[in-house]
C-alpha positions in Angstrom: -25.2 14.6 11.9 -24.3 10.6 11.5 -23.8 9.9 7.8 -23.4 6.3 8.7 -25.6 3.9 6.5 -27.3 0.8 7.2 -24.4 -2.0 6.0 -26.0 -4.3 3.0 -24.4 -7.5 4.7 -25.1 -9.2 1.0 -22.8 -6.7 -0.3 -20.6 -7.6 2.4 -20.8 -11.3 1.6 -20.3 -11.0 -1.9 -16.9 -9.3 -1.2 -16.0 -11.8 0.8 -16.2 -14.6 -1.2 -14.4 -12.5 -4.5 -12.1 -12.3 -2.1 -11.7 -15.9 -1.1 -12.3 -16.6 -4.7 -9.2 -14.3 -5.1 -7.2 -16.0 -2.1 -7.4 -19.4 -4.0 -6.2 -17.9 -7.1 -3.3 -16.3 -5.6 -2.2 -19.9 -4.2 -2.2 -21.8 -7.3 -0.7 -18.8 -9.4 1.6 -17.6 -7.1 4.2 -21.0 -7.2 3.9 -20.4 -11.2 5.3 -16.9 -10.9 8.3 -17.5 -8.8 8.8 -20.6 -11.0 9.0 -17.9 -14.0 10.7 -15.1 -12.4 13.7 -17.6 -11.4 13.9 -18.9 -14.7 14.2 -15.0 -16.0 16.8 -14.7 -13.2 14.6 -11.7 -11.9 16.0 -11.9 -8.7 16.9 -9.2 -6.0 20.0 -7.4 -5.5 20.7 -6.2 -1.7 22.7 -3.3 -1.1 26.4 -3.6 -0.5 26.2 -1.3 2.6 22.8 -3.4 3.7 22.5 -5.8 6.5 24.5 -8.5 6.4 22.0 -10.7 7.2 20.1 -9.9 4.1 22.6 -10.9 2.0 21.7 -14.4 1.6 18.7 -13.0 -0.2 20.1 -11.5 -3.1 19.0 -13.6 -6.0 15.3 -14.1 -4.0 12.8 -13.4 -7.0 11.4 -10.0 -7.3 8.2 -8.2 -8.4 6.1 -10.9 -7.2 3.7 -7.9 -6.3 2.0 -8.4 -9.8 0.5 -11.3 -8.6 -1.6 -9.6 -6.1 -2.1 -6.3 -9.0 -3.7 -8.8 -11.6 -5.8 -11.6 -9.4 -7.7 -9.0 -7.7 -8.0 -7.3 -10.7 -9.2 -9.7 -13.3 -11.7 -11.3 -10.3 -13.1 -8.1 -10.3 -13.5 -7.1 -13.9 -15.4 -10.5 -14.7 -17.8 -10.4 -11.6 -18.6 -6.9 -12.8 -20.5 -8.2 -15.4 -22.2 -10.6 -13.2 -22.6 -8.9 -10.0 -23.8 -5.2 -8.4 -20.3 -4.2 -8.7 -19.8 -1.3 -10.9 -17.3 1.0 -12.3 -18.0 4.4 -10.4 -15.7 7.4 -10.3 -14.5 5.7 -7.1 -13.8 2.5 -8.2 -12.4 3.9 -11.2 -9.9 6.0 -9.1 -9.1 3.1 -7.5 -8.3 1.1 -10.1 -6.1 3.3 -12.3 -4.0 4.4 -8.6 -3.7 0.3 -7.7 -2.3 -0.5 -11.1 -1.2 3.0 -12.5 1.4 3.1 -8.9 2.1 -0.6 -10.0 3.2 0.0 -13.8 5.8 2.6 -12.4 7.3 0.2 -9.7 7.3 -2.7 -12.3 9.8 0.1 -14.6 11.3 0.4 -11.8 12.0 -3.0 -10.7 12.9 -3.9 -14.5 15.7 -1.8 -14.5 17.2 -3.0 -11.3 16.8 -7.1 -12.2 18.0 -6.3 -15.9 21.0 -4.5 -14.9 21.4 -6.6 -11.9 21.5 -3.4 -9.4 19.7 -1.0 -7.2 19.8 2.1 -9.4 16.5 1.5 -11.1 14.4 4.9 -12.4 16.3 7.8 -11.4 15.0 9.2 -8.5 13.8 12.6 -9.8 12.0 10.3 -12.8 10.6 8.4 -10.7 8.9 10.6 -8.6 8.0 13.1 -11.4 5.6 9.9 -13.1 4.3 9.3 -8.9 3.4 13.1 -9.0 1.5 13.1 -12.9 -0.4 10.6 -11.8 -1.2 11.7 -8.4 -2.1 15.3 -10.0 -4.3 13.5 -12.6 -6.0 11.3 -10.3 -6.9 14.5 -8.5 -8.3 16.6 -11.0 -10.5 13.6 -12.5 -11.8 13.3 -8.4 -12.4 16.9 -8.4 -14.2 17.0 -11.9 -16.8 14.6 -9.9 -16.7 15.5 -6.5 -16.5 18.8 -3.8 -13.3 19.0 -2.3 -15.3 18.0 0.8 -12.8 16.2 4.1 -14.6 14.4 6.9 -13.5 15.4 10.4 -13.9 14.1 13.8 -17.2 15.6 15.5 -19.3 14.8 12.2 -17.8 18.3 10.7 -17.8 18.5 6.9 -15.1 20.6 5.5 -15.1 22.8 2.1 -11.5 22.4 2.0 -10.0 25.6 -0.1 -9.2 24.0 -4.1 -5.3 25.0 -3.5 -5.5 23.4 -0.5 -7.0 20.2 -1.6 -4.7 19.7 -4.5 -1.5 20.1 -2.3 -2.6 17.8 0.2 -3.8 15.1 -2.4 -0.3 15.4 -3.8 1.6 14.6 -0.6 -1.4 12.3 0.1 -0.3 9.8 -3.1 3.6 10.5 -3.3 4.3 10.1 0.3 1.7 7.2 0.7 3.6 5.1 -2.1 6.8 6.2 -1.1 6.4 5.5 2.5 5.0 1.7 1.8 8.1 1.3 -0.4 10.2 2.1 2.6 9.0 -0.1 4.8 9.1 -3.2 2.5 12.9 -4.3 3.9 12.0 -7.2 6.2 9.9 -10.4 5.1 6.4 -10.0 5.9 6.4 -6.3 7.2 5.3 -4.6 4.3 1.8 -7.1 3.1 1.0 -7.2 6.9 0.9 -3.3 7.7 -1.1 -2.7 4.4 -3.5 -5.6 5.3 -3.8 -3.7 8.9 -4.4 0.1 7.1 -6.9 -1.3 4.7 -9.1 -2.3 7.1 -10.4 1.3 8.7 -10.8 2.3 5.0 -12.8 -0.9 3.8 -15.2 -0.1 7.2 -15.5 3.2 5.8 -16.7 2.8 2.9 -18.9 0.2 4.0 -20.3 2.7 6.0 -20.6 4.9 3.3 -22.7 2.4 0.6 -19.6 2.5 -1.8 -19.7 -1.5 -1.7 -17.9 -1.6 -4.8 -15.0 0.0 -3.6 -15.6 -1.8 -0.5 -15.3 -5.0 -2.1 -11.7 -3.7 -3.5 -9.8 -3.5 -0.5 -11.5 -7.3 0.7 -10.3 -8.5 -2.5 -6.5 -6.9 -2.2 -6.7 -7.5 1.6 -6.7 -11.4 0.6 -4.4 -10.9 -2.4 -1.8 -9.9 0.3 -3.1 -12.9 2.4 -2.2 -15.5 -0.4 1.2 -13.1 -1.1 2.1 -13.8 2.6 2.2 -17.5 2.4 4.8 -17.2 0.2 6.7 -13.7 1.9 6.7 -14.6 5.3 10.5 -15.1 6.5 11.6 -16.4 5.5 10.9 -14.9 1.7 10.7 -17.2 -1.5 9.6 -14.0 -3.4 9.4 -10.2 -2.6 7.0 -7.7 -4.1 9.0 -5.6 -5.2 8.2 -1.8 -5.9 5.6 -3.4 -8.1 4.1 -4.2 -5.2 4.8 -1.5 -2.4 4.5 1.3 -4.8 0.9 0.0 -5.4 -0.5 -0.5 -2.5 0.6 3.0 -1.3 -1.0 4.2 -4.0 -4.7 2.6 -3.5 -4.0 3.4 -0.3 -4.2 7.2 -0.7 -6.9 6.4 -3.4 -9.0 5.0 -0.2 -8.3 7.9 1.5 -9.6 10.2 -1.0 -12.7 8.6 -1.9 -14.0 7.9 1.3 -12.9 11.6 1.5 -11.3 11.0 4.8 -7.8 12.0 3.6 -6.3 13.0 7.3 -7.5 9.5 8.9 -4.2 8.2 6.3 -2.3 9.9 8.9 -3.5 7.4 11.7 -4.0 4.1 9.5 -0.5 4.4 8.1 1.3 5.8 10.5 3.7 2.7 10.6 4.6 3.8 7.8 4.9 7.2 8.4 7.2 6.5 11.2 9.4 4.4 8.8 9.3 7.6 6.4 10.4 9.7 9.2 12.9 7.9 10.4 15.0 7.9 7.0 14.3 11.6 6.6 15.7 12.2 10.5 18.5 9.9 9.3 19.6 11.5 6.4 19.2 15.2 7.5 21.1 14.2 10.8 23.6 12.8 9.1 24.0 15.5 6.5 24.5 18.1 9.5 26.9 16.5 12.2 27.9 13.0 10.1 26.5 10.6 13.1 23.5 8.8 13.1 20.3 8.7 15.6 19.8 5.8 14.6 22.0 2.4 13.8 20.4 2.0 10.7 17.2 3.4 8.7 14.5 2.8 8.2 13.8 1.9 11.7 12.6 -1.6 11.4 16.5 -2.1 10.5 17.4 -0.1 13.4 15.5 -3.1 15.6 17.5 -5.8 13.3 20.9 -4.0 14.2 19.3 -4.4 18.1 19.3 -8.1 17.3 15.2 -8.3 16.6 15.0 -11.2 14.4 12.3 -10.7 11.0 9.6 -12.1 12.9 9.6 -10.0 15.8 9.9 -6.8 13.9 6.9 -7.7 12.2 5.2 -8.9 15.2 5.8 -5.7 16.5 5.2 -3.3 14.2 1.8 -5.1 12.9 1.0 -4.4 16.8 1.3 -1.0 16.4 -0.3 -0.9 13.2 -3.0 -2.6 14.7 -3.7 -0.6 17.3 -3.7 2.4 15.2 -6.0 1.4 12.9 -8.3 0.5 15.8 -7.7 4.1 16.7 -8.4 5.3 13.3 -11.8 3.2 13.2 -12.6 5.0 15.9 -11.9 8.4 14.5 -13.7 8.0 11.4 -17.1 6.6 13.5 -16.7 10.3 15.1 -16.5 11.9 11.7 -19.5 10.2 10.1 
């Protein structure tokens, strides 16, 4: 049975131009930001066993990804007033993952620029707040919603509550941790969320949630503005303000649109950059060599000689192509 509904282009258009509305906001604030962060002397700090060729951009100002948490935001919260928008349980999830992912990056990224290293939250903190929220975000979907997962061939799965909650949980803390991972070259990281929004933001236009919808278009040209200024080479980075969040509305997309196993598709970029560093370290653990020259792999393909711009062009390639996959997919499971 197709669960597909007819797409309110208006809708559509309205998202559009918060979102271009949002694009020119991001270009006049973000030069204002970097001009602050520099004069805070909130800059990064590359590893000493990094690439060498990333040492020239220790001192590069960080956390710039709270540009593209609060434009999108505050555009949205003042056309709610004024506009069909609305605050629904899915929007709401939305929301509190995009900025509740955000606030622990942004402790995160604190600690490193205020003591001026790459220690941060420890990791086993840091992951215990990623898993509260991710286990609260859950419950207050479940309080609203079956436990219901779309699947290809228009199958609608009860999925088991134990189940559910597991996979949710893996859903948000690998999500925001994989998007963190792969936020080592200029560029890489905005693109390849850019790419995976956009099977979700078809989705839920698919679905009539417009208003989450309108979400992703508005963070999708957040990141466009965030580029102009990211691309390599860098004159800010987001920071795990920034990768942290959009891992987590990521997952939150996922959820809502109750298409939780199409994440594997749409990010799986990123889940091959995940994989990579767990191969990595377990390898290395066992039999102290490496598989591969460096992790994650888009380092692996700097080590090769790939310049920034080629492992982006690259892996936004595959990105692309998977999310054209994963378009695909979820027409089947509609």
């Amino acid at each position: 049975m197709n669960h597909i509904v007819p797409i309110d282009w208006s809708m559509i258009g309205l998202a559009i131009v918060l979102g271009i509305v949002v694009l020119i906001g991001m270009l006049a604030f973000m030069p204002a930001l970097i001009r602050y962060l520099h004069k805070l002397k909130f800059g990064q700090t590359e590893r000493e066993e990094g690439l060498a060729s990333h040492k020239a951009k220790t001192g590069t100002p960080t956390m710039g990804g709270l540009a593209f948490l609060i434009v999108p935001f505050i555009v949205y919260f003042i056309a709610s007033f004024f506009t069909p928008l609305n605050w629904d349980n899915s929007t709401v999830i939305m929301w509190i993952a995009y900025l509740g992912f955000g606030l622990i990056g942004f402790v995160d990224d604190y600690i490193i620029v205020v003591q001026k290293s790459n220690e941060g939250l420890k990791p086993a903190l840091k992951f215990g707040l990623q898993a509260v929220l991710a286990v609260l975000l859950t419950v207050y979907y479940m309080m609203h919603n079956p436990t219901l997962i779309h699947l290809p061939g228009h199958i609608q799965w009860l999925a088991p509550t134990w189940f559910f909650v597991i996979l949710i949980f893996f859903l948000f803390t690998g999500s925001s941790n994989a998007v963190n991972l792969s936020d080592g070259v200029d560029g890489l990281c905005a693109g390849l969320s850019i790419i995976s929004f956009v099977p979700f933001a078809l989705v839920f236009a698919w679905q009539g949630q417009y208003s989450a919808c309108a979400i992703l278009i508005m963070v999708i040209f957040a990141l466009f503005g965030y580029l102009r200024f990211n691309i390599h080479p860098a004159k800010v980075f987001m920071g795990d303000t920034g990768s942290l969040a959009l891992g987590g509305i990521l997952a939150a997309a996922a959820m809502t649109t109750k298409m939780e196993l199409l994440l594997l598709i749409a990010g799986g970029v990123f889940i091959v950059e995940t994989l990579s560093d767990i191969i990595q370290v377990l390898y290395y653990k066992k039999t102290h060599r490496r598989v591969f020259l460096m992790a994650p792999l888009h380092h692996h393909f700097e080590k090769k000689g790939w310049s920034e711009m080629k492992v982006c062009t690259v892996f936004w390639s595959w990105g692309a192509i998977l999310a054209a996959i994963s378009i695909f997919l979820a027409f089947l499971a509609l």
